[in-house]
C-alpha positions as CSV (number, residue, x, y, z in Angstrom):
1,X,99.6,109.5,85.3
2,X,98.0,108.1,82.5
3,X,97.9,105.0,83.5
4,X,96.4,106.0,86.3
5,X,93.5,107.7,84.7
6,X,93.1,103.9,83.0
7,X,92.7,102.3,85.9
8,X,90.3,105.1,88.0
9,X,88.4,105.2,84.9
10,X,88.1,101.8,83.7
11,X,88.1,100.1,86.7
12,X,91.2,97.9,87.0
13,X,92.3,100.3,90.1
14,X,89.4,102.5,91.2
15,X,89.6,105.2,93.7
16,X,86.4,107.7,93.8
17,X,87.7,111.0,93.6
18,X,91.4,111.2,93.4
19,X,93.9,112.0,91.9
20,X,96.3,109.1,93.3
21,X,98.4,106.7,90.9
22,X,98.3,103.2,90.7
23,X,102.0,102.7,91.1
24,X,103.3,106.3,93.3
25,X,104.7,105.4,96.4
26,X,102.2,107.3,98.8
27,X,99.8,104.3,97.1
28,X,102.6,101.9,98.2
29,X,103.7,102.8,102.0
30,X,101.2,100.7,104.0
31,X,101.0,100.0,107.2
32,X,103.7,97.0,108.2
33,X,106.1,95.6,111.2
34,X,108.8,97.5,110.3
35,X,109.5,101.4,110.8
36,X,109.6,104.0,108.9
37,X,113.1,103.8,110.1
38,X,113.6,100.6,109.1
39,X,112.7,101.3,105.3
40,X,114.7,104.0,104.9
41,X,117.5,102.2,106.2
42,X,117.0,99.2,103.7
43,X,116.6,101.4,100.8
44,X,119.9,103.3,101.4
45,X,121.8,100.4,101.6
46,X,120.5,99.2,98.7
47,X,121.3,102.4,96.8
48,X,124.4,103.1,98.0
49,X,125.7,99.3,97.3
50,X,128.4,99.3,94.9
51,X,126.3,96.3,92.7
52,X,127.0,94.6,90.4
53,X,130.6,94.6,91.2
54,X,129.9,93.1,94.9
55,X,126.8,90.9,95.6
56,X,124.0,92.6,97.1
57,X,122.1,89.5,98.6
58,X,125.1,89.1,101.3
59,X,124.6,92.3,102.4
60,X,121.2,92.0,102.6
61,X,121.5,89.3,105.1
62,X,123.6,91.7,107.3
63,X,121.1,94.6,107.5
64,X,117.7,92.7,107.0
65,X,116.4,90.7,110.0
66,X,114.2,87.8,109.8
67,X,111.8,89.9,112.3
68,X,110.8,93.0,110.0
69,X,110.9,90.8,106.6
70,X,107.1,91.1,106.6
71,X,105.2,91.1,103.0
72,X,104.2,95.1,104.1
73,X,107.6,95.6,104.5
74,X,108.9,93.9,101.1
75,X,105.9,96.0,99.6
76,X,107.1,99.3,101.5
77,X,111.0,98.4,100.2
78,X,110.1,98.1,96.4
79,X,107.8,101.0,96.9
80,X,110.5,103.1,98.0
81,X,113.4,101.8,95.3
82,X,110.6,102.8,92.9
83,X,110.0,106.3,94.1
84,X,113.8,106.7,94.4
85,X,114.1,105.6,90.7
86,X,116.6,102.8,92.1
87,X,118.2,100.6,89.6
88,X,115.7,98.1,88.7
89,X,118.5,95.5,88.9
90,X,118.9,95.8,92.5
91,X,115.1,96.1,93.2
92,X,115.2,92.7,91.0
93,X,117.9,91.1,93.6
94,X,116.5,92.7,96.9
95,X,112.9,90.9,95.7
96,X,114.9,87.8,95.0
97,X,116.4,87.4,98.2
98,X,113.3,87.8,99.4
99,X,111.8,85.0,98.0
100,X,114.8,82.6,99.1
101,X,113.5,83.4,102.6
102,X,111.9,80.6,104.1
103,X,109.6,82.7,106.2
104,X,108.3,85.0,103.5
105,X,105.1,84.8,101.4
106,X,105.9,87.1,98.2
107,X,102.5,89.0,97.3
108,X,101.1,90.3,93.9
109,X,102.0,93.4,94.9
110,X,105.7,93.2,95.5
111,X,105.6,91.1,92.4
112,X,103.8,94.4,90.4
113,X,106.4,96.7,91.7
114,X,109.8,94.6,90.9
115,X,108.1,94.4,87.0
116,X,107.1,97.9,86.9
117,X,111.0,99.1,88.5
118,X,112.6,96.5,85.5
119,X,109.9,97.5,82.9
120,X,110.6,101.5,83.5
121,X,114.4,100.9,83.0
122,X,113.5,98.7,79.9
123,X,115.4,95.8,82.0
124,X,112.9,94.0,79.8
125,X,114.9,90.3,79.4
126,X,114.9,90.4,83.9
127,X,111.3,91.0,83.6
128,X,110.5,88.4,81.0
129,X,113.2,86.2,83.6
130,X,110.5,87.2,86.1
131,X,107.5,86.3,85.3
132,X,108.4,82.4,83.9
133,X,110.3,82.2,87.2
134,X,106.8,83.4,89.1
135,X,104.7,81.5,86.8
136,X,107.3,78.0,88.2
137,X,107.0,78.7,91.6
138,X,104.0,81.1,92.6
139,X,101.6,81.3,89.4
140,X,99.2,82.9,91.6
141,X,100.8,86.0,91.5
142,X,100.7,86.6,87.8
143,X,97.8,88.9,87.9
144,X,95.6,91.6,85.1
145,X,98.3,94.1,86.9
146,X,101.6,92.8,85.9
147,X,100.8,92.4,82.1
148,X,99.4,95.7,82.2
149,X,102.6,97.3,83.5
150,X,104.5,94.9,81.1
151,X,102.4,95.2,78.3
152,X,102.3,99.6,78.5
153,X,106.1,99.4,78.8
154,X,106.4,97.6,76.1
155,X,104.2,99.8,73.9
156,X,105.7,103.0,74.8
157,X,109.4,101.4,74.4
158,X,108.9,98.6,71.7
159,X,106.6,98.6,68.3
160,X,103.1,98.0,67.8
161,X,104.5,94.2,66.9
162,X,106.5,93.6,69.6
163,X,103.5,94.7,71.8
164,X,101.6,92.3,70.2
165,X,103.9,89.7,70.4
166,X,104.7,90.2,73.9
167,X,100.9,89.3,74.1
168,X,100.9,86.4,72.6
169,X,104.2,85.2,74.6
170,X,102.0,86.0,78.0
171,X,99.8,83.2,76.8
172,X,101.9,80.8,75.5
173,X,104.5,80.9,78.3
174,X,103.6,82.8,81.7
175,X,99.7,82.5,82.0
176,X,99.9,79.0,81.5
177,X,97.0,77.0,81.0
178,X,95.0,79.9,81.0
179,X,92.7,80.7,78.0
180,X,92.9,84.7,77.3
181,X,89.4,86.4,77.1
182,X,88.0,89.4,77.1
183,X,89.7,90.9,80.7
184,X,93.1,89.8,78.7
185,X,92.2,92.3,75.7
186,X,91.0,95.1,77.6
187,X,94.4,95.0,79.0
188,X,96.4,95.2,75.5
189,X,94.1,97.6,74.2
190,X,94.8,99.7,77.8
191,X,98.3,99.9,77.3
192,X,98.0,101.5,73.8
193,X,95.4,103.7,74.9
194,X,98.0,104.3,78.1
195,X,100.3,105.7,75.8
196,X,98.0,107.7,73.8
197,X,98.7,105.5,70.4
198,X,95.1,105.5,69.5
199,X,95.6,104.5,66.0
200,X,97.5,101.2,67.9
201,X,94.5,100.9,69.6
202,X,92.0,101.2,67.3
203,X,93.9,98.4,65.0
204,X,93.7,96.2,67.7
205,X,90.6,96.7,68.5
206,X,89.8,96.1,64.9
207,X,91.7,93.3,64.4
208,X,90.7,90.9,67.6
209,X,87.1,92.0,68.4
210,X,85.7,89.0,66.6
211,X,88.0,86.6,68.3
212,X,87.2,88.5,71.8
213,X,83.7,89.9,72.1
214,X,84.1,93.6,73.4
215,X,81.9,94.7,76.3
216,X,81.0,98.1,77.7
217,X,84.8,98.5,79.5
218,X,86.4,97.9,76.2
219,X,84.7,100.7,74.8
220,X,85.3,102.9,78.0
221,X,89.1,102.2,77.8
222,X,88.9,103.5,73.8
223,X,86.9,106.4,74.8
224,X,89.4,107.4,77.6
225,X,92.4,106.9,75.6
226,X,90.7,109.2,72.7
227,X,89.9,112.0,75.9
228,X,93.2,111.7,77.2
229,X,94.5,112.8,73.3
230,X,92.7,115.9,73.5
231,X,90.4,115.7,71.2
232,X,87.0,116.2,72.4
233,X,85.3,115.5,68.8
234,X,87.5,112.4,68.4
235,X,85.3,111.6,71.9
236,X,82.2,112.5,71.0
237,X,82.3,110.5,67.8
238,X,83.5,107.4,69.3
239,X,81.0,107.7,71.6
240,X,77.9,107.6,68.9
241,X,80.2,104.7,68.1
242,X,79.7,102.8,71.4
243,X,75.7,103.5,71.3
244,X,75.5,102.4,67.6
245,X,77.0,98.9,68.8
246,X,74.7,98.4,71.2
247,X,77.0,99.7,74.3
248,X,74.7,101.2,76.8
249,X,76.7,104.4,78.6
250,X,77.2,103.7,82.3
251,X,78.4,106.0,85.2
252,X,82.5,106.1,83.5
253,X,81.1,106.5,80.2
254,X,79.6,110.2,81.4
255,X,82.8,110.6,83.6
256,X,84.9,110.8,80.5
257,X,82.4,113.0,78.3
258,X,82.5,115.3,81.5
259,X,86.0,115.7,81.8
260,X,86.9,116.3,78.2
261,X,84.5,119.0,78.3
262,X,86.2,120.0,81.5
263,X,89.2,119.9,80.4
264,X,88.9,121.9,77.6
265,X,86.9,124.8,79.8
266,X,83.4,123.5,78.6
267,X,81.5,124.0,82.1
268,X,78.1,124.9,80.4
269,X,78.7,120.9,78.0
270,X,80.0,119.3,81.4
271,X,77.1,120.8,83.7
272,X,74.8,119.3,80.5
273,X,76.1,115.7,81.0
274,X,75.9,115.8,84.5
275,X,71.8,116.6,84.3
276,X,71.1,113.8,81.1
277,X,73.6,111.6,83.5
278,X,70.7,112.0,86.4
279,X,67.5,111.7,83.9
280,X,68.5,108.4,82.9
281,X,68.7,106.8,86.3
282,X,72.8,107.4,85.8
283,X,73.8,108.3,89.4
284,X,76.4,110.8,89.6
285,X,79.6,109.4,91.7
286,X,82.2,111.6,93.8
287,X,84.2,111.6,91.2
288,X,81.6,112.8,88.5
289,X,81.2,115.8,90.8
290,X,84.8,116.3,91.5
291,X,85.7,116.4,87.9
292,X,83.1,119.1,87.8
293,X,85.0,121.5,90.7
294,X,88.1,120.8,88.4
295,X,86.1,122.1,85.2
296,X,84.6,125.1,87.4
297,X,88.1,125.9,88.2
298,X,89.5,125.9,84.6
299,X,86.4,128.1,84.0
300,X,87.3,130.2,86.1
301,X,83.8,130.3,88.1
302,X,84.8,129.9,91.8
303,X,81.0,130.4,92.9
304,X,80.2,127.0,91.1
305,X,83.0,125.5,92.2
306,X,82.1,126.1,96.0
307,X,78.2,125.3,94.8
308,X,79.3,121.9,93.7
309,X,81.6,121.0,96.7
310,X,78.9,122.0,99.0
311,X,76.4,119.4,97.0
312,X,78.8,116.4,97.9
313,X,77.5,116.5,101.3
314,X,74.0,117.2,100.5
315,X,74.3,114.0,98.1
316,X,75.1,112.2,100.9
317,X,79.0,111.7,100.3
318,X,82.1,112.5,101.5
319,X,84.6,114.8,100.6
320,X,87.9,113.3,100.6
321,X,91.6,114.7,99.4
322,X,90.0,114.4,95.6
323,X,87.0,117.0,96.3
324,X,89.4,119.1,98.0
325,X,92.2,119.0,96.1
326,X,89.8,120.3,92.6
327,X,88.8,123.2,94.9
328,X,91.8,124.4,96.3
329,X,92.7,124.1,92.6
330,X,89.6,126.3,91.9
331,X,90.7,129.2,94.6
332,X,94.3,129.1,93.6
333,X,93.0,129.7,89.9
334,X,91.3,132.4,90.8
335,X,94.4,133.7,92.7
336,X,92.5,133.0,96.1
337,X,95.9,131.9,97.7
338,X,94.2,133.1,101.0
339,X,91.5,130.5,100.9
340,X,93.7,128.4,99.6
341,X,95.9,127.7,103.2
342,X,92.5,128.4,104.8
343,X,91.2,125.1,102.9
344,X,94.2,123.1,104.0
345,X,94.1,123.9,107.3
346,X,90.7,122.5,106.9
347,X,91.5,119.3,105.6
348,X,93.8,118.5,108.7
349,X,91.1,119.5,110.7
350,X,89.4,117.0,109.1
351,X,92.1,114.3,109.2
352,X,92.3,114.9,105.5
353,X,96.1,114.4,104.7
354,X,97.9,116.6,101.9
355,X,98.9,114.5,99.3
356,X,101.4,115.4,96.0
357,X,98.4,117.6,94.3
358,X,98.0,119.6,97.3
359,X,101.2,120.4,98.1
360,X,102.3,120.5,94.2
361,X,99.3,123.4,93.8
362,X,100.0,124.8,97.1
363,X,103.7,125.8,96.4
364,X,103.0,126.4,92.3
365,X,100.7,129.3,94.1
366,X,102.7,130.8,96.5
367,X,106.0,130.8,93.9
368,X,103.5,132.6,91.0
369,X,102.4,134.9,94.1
370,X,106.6,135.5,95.0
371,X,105.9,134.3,98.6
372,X,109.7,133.2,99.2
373,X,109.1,133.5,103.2
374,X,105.6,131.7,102.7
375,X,107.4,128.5,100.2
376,X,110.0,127.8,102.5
377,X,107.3,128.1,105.4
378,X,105.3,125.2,103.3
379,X,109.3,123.5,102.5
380,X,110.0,123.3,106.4
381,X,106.2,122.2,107.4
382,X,106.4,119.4,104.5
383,X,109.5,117.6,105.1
384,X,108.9,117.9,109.1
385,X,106.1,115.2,108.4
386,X,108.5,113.4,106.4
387,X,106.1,113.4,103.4
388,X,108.2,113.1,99.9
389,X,107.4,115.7,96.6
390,X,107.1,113.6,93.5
391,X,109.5,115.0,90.8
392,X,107.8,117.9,88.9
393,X,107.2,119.7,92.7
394,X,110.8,118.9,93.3
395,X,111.8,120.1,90.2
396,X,109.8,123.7,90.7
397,X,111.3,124.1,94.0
398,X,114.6,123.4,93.2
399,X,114.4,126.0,90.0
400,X,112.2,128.4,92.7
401,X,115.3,127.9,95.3
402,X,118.5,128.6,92.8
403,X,116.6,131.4,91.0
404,X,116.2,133.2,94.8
405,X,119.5,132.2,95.5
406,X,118.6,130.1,98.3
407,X,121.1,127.5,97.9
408,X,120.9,126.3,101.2
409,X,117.1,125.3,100.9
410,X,118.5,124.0,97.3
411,X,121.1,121.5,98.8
412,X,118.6,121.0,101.9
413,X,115.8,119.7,99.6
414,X,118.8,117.1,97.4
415,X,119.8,116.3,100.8
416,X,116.6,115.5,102.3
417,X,115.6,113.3,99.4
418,X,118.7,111.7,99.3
419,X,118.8,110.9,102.9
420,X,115.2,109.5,101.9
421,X,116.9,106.6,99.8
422,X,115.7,108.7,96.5
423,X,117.5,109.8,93.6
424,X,116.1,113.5,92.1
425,X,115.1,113.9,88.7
426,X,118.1,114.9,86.3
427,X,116.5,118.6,85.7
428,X,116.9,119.1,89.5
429,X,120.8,118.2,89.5
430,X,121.2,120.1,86.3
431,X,119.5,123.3,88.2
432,X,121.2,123.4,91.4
433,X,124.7,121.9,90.2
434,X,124.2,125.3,87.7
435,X,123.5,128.1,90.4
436,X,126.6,126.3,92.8
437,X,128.6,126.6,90.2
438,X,127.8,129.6,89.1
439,X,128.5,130.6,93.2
440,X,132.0,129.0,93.0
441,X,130.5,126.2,95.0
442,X,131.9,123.3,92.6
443,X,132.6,120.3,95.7
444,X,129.5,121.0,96.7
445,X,127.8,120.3,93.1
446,X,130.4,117.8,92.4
447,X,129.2,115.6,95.3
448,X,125.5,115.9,94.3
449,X,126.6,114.6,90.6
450,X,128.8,111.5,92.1
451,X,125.5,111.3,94.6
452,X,123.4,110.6,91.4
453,X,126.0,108.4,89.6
454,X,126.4,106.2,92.7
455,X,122.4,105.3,92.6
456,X,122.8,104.5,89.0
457,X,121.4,107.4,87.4
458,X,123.5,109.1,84.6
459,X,123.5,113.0,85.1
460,X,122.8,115.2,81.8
461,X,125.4,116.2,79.2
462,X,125.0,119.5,80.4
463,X,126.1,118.7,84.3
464,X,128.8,116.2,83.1
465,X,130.1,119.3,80.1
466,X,129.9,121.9,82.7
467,X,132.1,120.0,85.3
468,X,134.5,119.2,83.1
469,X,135.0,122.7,81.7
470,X,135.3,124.2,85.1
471,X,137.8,121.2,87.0
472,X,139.6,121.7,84.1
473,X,139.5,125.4,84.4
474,X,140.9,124.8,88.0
475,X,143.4,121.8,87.5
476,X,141.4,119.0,89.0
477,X,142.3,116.6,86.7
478,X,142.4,114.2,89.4
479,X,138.9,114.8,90.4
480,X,137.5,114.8,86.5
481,X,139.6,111.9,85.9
482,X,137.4,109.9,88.8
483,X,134.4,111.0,87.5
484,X,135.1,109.8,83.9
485,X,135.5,106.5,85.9
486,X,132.4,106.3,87.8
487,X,130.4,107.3,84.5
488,X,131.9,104.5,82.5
489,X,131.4,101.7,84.9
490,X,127.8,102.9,85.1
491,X,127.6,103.1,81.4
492,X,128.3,99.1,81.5
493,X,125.6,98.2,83.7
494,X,122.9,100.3,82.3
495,X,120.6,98.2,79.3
496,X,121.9,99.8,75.8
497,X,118.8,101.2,75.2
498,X,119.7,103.7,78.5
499,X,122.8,104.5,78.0
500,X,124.0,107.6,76.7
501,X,127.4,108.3,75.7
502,X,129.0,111.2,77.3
503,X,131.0,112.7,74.7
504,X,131.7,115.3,77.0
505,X,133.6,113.8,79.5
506,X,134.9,110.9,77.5
């Protein structure tokens, strides 16, 4: 998410108004030749292969016809594997068959995605492997993008030296030929600030501003990454910073003052930005008033809230799932849940589609309010358009489902995301392999653990504890005895750095 914020901010990935992330898969799933069919297909196979220990590429060839292998389709694929939190070593060979494919043009984009899939699993030698191989055979892929992704992984796994480092390597051995400048340091600078290591930043900044002269984005990407710490003061200073170099203050410049203020619940500061922001010729963007519905919101003052949305068409723009989004955020704040469905039956009236903030909010309101009848109303409507939760909604369901003892809505949302080719978050397993267990319903929440194991994913010491304790309670030591198997042989493909020794089970 903060990497999103980066990019909407600073311009490497802008989208006016929204809430969407650079690298979620609803950003991924464009239109392409294959179905939707199709891509589900393709990403269970590759998820339930048993790789490493048989090749995947040969099964690829079985399931994959030349007729759908489309660069929309690779893109939709790699989207999905990331979603799905696939094992980036299989994402890594799917891509790689791929590119042995006579009829296939790889893109930047399915490039971006395989490094961000190995780069989140810290698969950081494949990624490294990548990139020299891409730089060989199709160096006009290596974008500002990939050593981003890179470069932010690094710095939220690796030290402030191997960050740099990794900078330096970029140069000297991928971006051949090419002399870094200042779009190059914006993007180290980025991922430090992407990982809120301000002090990182700020040495960097220090260090290499005379060998890179800084411009008015390198002093927006500092001022976001001091917002994004919470520190409105630590903003504010760095802003007199900015004008004291000689930085004049553009549009993003007053779109990060505005939203710390918002942020913090500082309408009256924010509404103050947003009128100096018009007397110096500054034109407020869709996103400048959006942030502002957000801070009404927080406020707690709907009537502004409404009063703002309203002046988004007078300004001559267009609403889109952004603007709405802040003020259904506004309504359900102000425990409007009412309004709330009223302004999403709006948006589809207005081809407006719900996206992971909407629904997230939507069902965060309806659980606070103890509307089981209405959640699982909004649980059947949402997976009938096939539309996929990101984790933290998936998580609140799942804990909303076992807590009402609705164990069959529990095991039909892991089934339906598993069905999707993805692989639920660890606190999901952990809350619906307690409440089955708890029911006497341990093949049940033993198949949901092997599920996870089988797409690489280790459960948690508490699943793995609790599952021993109770096959052992019941004399499947056959059954334990298989599961200690699976874990093991997944603990030798995982990178050290992942693997976590399961004391418990061992």
């Amino acid at each position: 998410m903060l990497l999103t914020r980066m990019n909407r901010f600073c311009g490497v990935l802008l989208v006016p108004g929204t809430l969407n992330t650079g690298f979620r898969s609803s950003c991924w799933l464009h239109s392409c030749s294959g179905t939707e069919s199709e891509i589900e297909n393709i990403v269970r196979v590759i998820n339930d292969h048993s790789f490493p220990d048989q090749p995947l590429q040969p099964t690829l060839e079985r399931y994959i016809p030349s007729t759908v292998l489309s660069p929309s389709f690779v893109e939709n694929v790699l989207g999905r594997l990331f979603a799905a939190h696939a094992n980036g070593l299989k994402a890594y060979e799917f891509f790689k068959f791929c590119l042995l494919q006579s009829g296939y043009n790889p893109t930047a984009d399915a490039f971006e995605k395989t490094v961000h899939i190995l780069t989140r699993m810290r698969y950081f030698d494949k990624a490294w492997e990548l990139m020299k191989e891409i730089q060989q055979t199709h160096p006009s892929l290596l974008t500002i993008k990939s050593m981003n992704i890179v470069l932010s992984r690094i710095a939220k796994f690796q030290s402030y030296e191997d960050t740099l480092e990794a900078f330096e390597k970029m140069e000297r051995h991928v971006f051949v030929g090419k002399k870094f400048g200042i779009e190059e340091f914006n993007t180290l600078i980025r991922a430090f600030c992407t990982q809120r290591q301000m002090k990182e930043a700020r040495s960097v900044f220090i260090k290499l501003h005379s060998q890179f002269s800084p411009n008015t984005k390198t002093m927006n990407i500092l001022l976001l990454g001091f917002k994004e710490s919470g520190n409105v003061t630590a903003v504010e200073l760095f802003y007199h910073e900015m004008v004291r170099r000689g930085f004049r203050p553009n549009h993003v410049t007053y779109n990060i003052r505005i939203d710390a203020y918002c942020k913090k619940g500082c309408l009256g500061d924010a509404l103050r930005l947003f009128r100096e922001m018009e007397s110096v010729n500054c034109s407020p963007t869709l996103e400048t008033i959006t942030t502002l519905i957000y801070g009404a919101g927080i406020a707690r003052n709907i009537s502004k809230a409404k009063e703002l949305f309203n002046e988004i068409s007078k300004r001559g723009l267009q609403p889109d799932v952004g603007a709405y989004n802040a003020l259904l955020s506004s309504l359900i704040r102000s425990r409007n849940v009412k309004a709330a469905a009223a302004l999403m039956d709006e948006m589809e009236e207005n081809n407006i589609g719900h996206d992971h903030f909407t629904y997230h909010s939507m069902f965060w309101a309806l659980i606070r309010s103890k509307e089981i009848h209405a959640v699982s109303q909004l649980y059947k409507k949402m997976t009938e358009r096939n539309f996929l939760p990101k984790t933290r909604s998936v998580v609140m369901l799942m804990k909303f489902f076992c807590e009402n003892r609705r164990l069959d809505l529990g095991l039909s949302l892991w089934n339906y995301l598993v069905h999707k080719g993805q692989c639920p978050h660890n606190h999901a397993l952990d809350l619906l392999v307690t409440a089955l267990c708890s029911h006497g319903r341990v093949d049940e929440a033993l198949e949901c653990s092997k599920q996870m194991i089988e797409r690489d994913r280790l459960p948690s010491q508490l699943v793995l504890q609790m599952l021993k304790r109770i096959l052992l309670e019941l004399g499947e030591s056959e059954k334990l005895q298989k599961l200690e198997q699976m874990i093991k042989k997944l603990q030798m493909l995982l990178p050290p750095s992942n693997v976590r020794r399961v004391s418990s089970v061992d």
